[in-house]
C-alpha positions in Angstrom: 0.0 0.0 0.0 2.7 2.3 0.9 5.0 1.1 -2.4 1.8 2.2 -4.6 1.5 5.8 -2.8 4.7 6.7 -3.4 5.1 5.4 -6.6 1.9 7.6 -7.7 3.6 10.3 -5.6 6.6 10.1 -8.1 4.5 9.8 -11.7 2.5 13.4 -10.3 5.8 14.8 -9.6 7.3 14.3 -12.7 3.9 15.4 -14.3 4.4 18.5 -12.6 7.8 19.0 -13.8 7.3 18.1 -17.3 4.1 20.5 -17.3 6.5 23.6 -16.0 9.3 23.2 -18.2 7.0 23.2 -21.3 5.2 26.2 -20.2 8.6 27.7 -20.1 9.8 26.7 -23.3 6.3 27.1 -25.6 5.0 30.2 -26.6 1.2 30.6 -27.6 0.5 33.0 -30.7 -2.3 34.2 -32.8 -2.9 32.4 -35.8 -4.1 32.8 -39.4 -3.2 31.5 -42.8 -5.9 31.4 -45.4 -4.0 28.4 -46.9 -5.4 26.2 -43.6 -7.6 24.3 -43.7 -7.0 22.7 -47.4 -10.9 22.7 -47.7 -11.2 26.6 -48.2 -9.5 26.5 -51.6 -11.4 23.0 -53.3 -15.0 23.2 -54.1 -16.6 21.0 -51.6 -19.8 20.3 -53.6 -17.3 18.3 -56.3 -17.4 14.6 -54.6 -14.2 13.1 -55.8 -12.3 16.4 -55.3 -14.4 16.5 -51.9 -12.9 12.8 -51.5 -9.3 13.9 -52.1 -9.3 16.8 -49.7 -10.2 14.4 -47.5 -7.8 11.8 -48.0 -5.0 14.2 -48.5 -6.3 15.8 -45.0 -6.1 12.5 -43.3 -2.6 12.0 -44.3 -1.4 15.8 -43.8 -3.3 17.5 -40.9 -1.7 15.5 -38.5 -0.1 17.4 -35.2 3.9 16.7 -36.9 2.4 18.0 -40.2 1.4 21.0 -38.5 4.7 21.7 -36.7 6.2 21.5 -39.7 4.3 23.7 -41.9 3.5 26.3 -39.2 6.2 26.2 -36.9 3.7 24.9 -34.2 0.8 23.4 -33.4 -2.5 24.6 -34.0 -5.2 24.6 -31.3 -8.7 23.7 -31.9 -10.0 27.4 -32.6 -7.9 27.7 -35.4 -6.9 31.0 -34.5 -4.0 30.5 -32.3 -0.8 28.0 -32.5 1.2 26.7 -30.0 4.7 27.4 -30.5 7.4 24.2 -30.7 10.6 24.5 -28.0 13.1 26.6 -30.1 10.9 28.5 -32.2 9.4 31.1 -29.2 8.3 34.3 -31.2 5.4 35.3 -32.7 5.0 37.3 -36.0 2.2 39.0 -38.2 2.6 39.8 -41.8 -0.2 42.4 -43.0 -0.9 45.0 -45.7 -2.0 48.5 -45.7 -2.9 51.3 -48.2 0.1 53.5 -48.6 -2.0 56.5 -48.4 -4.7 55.6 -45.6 -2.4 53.1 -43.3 -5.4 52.5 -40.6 -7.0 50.5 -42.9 -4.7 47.1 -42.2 -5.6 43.3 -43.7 -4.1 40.5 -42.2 -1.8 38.2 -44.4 -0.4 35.7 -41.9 -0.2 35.1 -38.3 1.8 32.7 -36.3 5.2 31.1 -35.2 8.3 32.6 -36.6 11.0 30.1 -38.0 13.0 32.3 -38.8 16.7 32.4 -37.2 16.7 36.3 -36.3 15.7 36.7 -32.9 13.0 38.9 -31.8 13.4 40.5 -28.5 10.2 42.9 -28.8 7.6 42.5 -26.4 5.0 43.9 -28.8 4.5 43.8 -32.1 6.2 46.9 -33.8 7.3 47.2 -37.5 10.3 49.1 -38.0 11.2 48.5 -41.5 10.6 50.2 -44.4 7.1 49.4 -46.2 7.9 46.7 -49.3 5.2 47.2 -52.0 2.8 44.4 -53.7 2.8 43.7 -56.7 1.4 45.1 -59.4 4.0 48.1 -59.6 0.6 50.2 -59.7 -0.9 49.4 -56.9 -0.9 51.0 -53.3 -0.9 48.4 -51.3 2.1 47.9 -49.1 3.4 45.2 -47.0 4.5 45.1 -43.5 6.1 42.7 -41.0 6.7 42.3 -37.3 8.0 39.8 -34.2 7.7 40.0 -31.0 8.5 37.4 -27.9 5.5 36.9 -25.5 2.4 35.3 -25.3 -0.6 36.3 -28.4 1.7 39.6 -28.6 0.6 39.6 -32.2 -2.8 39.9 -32.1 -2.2 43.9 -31.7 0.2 45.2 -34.4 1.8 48.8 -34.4 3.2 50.9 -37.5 6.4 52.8 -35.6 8.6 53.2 -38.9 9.6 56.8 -39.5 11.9 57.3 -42.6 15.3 57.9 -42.0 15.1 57.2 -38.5 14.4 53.2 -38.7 16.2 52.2 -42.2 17.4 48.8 -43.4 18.9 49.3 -46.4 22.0 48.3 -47.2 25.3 50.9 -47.4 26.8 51.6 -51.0 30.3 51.0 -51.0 31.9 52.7 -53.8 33.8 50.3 -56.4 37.2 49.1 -56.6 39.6 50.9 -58.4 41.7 48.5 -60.3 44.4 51.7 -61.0 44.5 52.8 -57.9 48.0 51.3 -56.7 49.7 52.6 -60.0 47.9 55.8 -59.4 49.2 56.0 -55.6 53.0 55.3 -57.1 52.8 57.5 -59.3 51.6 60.4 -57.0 54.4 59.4 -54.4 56.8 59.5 -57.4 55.8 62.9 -58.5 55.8 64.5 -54.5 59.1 63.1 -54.0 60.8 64.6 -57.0 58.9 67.6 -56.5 60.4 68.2 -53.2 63.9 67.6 -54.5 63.4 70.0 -57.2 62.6 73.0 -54.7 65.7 71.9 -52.6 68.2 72.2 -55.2 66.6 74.9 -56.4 66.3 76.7 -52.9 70.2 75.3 -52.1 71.2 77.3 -55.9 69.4 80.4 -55.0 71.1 80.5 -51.4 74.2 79.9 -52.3 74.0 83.1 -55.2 72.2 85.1 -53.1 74.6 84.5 -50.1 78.1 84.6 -52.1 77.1 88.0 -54.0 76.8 89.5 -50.8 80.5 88.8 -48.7 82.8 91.0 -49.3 85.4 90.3 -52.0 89.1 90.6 -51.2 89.8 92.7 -54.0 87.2 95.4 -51.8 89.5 95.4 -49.0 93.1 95.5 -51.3 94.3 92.1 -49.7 96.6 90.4 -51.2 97.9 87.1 -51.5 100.4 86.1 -49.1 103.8 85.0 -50.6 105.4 81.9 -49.2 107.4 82.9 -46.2 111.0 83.0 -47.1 113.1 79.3 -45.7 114.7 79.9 -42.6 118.5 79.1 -42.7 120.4 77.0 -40.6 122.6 80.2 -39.3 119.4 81.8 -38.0 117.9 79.1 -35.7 119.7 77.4 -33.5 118.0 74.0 -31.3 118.1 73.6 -27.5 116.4 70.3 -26.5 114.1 68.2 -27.6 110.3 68.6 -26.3 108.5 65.5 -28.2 108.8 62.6 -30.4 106.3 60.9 -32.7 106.1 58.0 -34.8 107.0 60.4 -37.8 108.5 62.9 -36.8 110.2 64.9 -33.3 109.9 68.4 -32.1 112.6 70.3 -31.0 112.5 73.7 -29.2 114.6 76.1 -30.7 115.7 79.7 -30.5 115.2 81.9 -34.2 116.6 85.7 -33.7 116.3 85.4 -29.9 112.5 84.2 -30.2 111.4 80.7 -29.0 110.4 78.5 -31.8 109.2 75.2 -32.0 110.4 72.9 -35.2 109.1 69.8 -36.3 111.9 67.9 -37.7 110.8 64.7 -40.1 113.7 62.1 -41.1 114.6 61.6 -44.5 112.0 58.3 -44.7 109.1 60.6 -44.3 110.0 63.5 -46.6 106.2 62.8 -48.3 104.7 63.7 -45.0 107.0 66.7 -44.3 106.0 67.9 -48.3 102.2 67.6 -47.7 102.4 69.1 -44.1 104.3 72.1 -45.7 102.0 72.6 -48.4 98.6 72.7 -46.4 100.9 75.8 -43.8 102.0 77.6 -47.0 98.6 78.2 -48.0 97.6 82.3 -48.4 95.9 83.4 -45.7 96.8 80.8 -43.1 97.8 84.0 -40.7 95.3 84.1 -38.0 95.3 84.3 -34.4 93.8 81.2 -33.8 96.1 78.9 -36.0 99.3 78.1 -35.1 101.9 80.6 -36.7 104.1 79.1 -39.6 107.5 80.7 -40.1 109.0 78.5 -42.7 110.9 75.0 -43.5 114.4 73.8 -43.9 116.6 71.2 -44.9 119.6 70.2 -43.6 122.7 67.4 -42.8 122.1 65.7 -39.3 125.3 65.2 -37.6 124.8 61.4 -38.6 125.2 62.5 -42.4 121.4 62.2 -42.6 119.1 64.5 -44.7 116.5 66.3 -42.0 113.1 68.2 -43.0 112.2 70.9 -40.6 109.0 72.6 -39.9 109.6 76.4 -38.2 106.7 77.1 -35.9 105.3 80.0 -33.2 106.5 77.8 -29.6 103.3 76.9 -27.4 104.8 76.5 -24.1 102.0 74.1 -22.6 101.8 71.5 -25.4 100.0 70.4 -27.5 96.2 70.2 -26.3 95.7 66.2 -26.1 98.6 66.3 -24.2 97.6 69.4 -21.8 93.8 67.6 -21.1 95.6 64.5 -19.9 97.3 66.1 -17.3 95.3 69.0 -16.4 91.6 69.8 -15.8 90.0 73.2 -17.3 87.7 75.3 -15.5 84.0 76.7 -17.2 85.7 80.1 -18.1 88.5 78.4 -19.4 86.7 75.7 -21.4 84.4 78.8 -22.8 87.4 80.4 -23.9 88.9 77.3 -25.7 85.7 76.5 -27.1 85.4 79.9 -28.8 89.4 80.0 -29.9 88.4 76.4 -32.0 85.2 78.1 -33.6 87.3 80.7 -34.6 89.9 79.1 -36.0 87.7 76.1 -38.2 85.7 79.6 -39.3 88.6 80.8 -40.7 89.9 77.7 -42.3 86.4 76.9 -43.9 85.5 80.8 -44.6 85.4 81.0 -48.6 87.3 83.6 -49.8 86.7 85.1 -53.2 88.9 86.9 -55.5 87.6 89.3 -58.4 84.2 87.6 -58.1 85.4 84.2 -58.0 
């Protein structure tokens, strides 16, 4: 006795369960297609067509046919459907006079199969009227879902134009030229700019050149070669430096201190192209080391020595004094300014009867 009670206990459970999940999962809608039942389109007063309808109606109004047809099944009034598991919206499909849109005739009503979603829970068209055929009539067509029970028994125009739009964007065609087009307009702006820079470089360098002073304006003249210093005149008192080409001797030239760069007979090209680049013209400036000449002469060895006459810096040579000495900001302003005066000298172009 107990066994049966519980096992009834169990079936109305389950019952209960099955019930709630599919009121959860079915959707009840209002229904209407004029093409159901088959009936309304045969003339029932024929008997063998009356006979067909009626055997092709036994073997098609069936529940599955229904489902399949209508997305649902249809309940006993004929005017609404219930829903199957994954279909769950509703939809109504109904036309209207393009120029008197409260008169409204209903098309279809029912289940929609479609795959968009509709998360509406009313009925509201929102896309553009399409128009039925023929092209001169003024009847249009509209359409809406909406996802709750019989929510499309009541239907509601909302589409304003250009508001609510679905057509689709025009993309503008693919221009097959348009990567010769692109190098060639790169081409073109790149030349273009080198043009005006050559052309802007040209008019600078005229424009800059006709305006410094000539040498001829000031009646300066050429420099001749300072005359070669004998051995009679300078006399050498120790050496102060040796290289890997040459030494440097300090030496006395009419009772002033000199310094002379003596190169052995092995290096004469160096001594030759160090000479040249000191007899320059205008190489005098107080920032440049002060050239007085070269000589040659007979070592006491019976080898031929070059010599090299300059002004005698008593602190060395630069690289020499910075290893051994730290400089102060004044000082290393001061330096600073005696090397930008001396490389704008050296690179200062200097023209001579317009050239």
């Amino acid at each position: 006795m107990h066994r049966n009670s519980g096992v009834t206990l169990l079936i109305v459970w389950l019952s209960l369960l099955a019930g709630l999940k599919r009121g959860q999962a079915e959707s009840i809608c209002a229904f209407y297609d004029k093409s159901f039942p088959l009936s309304s389109f045969v003339d029932t007063k024929d008997t063998d067509t009356d006979n067909a309808v009626k055997s092709y109606e036994g073997e098609t109004s069936s529940k599955e046919m229904e489902k399949a047809s209508f997305g649902g099944e249809i309940l006993p009034d004929n005017k609404t459907i219930r829903c199957v598991e994954d279909k769950t919206f509703c939809y109504t499909l109904w036309s209207a006079d393009a120029h008197n849109k409260t008169q409204i005739t209903i098309i279809k009503q029912g289940c929609w199969i479609g795959e968009e979603a509709c998360t509406n829970v009313n009925c509201l068209s929102k896309t553009e009227p399409k128009p039925i055929p023929p092209s001169n009539s003024s009847q249009e067509s509209k359409f809406c879902c909406c996802s709750s029970n019989m929510c499309n028994e009541n239907v509601t125009d909302v589409y304003v134009p250009g508001l609510h739009t679905t057509a689709i964007p025009v993309f503008p065609e693919f221009d097959q030229n348009y990567r010769e087009r692109t190098i060639i307009i790169s081409l073109v702006s790149v030349c273009s700019v080198a043009l005006v820079t050559i052309v802007v470089y040209f008019l600078y360098r005229v424009l800059v050149t006709s305006k410094r002073v000539s040498m001829d304006s000031l009646n300066i003249m050429e420099a001749a070669p300072p005359p070669n210093i004998t051995l009679e005149d300078l006399k050498l008192s120790c050496n102060v430096n040796r290289g890997r080409y040459s030494e440097v001797w300090k030496g006395l030239l009419n009772d002033q201190e000199v310094a002379v760069k003596i190169y052995p007979a092995n290096y004469k090209q160096h001594y030759l192209n160090e000479r040249s680049i000191y007899s320059l013209p205008f190489m005098e400036h107080e920032n440049l080391l002060q050239f007085y000449g070269s000589d040659e002469r007979l070592s006491q060895e019976g080898n031929m020595q070059y010599m090299l006459i300059f002004n005698y810096i008593p602190i060395g040579s630069l690289s020499g004094y910075l290893k051994h000495n730290t400089v102060d900001w004044p000082t290393l302003c001061k330096m600073c300014i005696s090397f930008t005066r001396g490389l704008a000298h050296l690179h200062n172009d200097i023209t001579k009867g317009g050239k």
